[in-house]
N, C-alpha and C positions, 0 to 999 in steps of 0.2 A: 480716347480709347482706354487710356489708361485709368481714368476714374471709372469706368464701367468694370474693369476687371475689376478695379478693389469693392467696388457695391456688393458684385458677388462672392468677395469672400467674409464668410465670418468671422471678421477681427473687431471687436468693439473700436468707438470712433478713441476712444484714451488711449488705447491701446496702439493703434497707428501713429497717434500722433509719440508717444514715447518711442518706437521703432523709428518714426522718420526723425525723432533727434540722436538716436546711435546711432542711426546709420551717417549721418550728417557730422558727428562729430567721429566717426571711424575712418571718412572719406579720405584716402592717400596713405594711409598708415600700412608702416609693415605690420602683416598679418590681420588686415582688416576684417576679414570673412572671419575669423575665430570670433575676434569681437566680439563681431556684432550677435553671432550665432548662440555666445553664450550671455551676454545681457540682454537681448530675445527671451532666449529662453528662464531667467528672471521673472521674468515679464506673468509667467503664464499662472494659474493658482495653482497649478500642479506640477510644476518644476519641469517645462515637457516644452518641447517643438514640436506643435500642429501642424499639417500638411500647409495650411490658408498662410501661416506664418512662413513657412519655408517660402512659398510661391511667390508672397509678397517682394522677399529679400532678394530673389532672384530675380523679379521684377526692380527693383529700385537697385538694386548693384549692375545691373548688366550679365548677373555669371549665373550661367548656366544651374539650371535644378540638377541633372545629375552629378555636378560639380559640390553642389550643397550639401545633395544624397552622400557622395563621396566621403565627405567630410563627417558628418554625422553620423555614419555608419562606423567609419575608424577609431573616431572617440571616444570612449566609455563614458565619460562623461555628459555626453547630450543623448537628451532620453528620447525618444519617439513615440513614448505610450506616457499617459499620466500616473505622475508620480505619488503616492502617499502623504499627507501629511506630515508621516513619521517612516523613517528609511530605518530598517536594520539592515545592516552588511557585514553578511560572515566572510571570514576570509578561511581559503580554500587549500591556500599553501601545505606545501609539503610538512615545516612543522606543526603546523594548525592543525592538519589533516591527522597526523602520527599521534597530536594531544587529543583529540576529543573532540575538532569543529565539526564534522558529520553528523553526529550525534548531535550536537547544540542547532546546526542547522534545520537537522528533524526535528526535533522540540519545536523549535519556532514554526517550520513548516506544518503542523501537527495542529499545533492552538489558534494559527491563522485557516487555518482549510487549507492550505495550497499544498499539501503534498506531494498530490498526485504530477503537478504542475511540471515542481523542481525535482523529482524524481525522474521526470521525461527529458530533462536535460536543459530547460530554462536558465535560464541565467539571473532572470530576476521576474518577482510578483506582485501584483497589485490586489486588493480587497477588491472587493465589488464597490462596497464605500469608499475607496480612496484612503483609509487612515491608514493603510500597513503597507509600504511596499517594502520588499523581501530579495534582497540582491547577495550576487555573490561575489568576489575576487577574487584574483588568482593568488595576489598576497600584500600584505599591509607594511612588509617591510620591518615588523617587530617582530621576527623568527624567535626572538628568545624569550618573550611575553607573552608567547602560545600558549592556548588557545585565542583570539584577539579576532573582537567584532566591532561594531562601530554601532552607534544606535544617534541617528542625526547629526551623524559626523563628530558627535564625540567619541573617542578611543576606548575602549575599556579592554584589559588584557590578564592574564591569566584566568578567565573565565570558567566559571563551575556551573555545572547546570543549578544547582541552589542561585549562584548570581545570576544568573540570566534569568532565570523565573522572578527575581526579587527584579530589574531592570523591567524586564515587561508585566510586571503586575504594577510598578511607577506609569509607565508608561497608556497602559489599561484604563487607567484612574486618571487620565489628564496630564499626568508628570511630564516632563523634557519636551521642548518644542523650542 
C-alpha cells in the first residue's frame, strides 16, 4: 500500500531516495522531525517544503501531518511556497524601521513588482520567475548597524538607498548567488 501512495506523489525517484537516507540517518535522534524537515527542504530547487514532501515524511516517520504542519508553521525558517534564487530580507526592527528600512523595503518592493503584495501585509514575495524572493524580519539583531538587510544571507548594514540600488543592480546582472 505503501508504494502506491508514493507513485502518486510527485517526488522525483533521486529525490526519495536522498529523503529515505535523512530520514534513515535521523531515526532515534533528539529532535529528529527538525532534521529531517530542514535537509528535506535542501533537497528542493527552490528552497521550499512541497505538500508531496511533507506527506511523504509523515508517512515514513509515523507523525502525524498536522504535527509537521505544526512545525513548519512555527518556524520562519521552512518555506511552504518556492523560494527565489536570490532572497533579499529587510529587517523590520524598531531601529531598522526609525533609519530608513521602509523606505529600502519599497524600493525593493517597487523594482520587483510586489508592492502591492507586501503593502497588504505579506511577509514575504516570490517573482513569477522565481529569481526574487522578498522577505521580511522582525529583527536581525544588529540595532546599531541600522538600516541592515540581508541579500542571500549575507549581512550588509548601514544601508543607503544608493547601496542598495548598487546591491541589486550586482545582483540584476548575475552577481551574488
Amino acid at each position: 500500500m505503501a508504494d502506491a501512495v508514493v507513485k502518486k506523489m510527485d517526488i522525483p525517484a533521486d529525490d526519495l531516495k536522498r529523503l529515505d537516507g535523512i530520514i534513515d540517518s535521523c531515526a532515534g535522534k533528539n529532535g529528529a522531525l527538525l532534521s529531517i524537515l530542514e535537509e528535506a527542504q535542501k533537497i528542493s530547487r527552490h528552497s521550499y517544503l512541497p505538500e508531496d514532501v511533507l506527506e511523504y515524511i509523515s508517512m515514513k516517520t509515523a507523525t502525524p501531518l498536522s504535527r509537521i504542519y505544526n512545525v513548519v508553521t512555527f518556524y520562519s525558517f521552512f518555506n511552504l511556497k518556492p523560494q527565489g534564487d536570490h532572497v533579499i530580507t529587510v529587517c523590520r526592527g524598531t531601529a531598522c524601521h526609525t533609519r530608513g528600512s521602509r523606505s529600502l523595503l519599497n524600493n525593493i518592493a517597487s523594482r520587483y513588482g510586489c508592492a502591492d503584495e507586501l503593502e497588504g501585509g505579506e511577509a514575504s514575495f516570490t517573482t513569477s520567475d522565481n529569481r526574487i524572493t522578498i522577505q521580511t524580519v522582525a529583527c536581525f539583531g544588529q540595532c546599531a548597524l541600522a538600516p541592515v538587510i540581508a541579500v542571500d544571507g549575507i549581512i550588509y548594514s548601514n544601508v543607503t538607498a544608493a547601496k542598495l540600488q548598487k546591491l541589486l543592480n550586482s545582483l540584476d546582472k548575475g552577481g551574488k548567488k
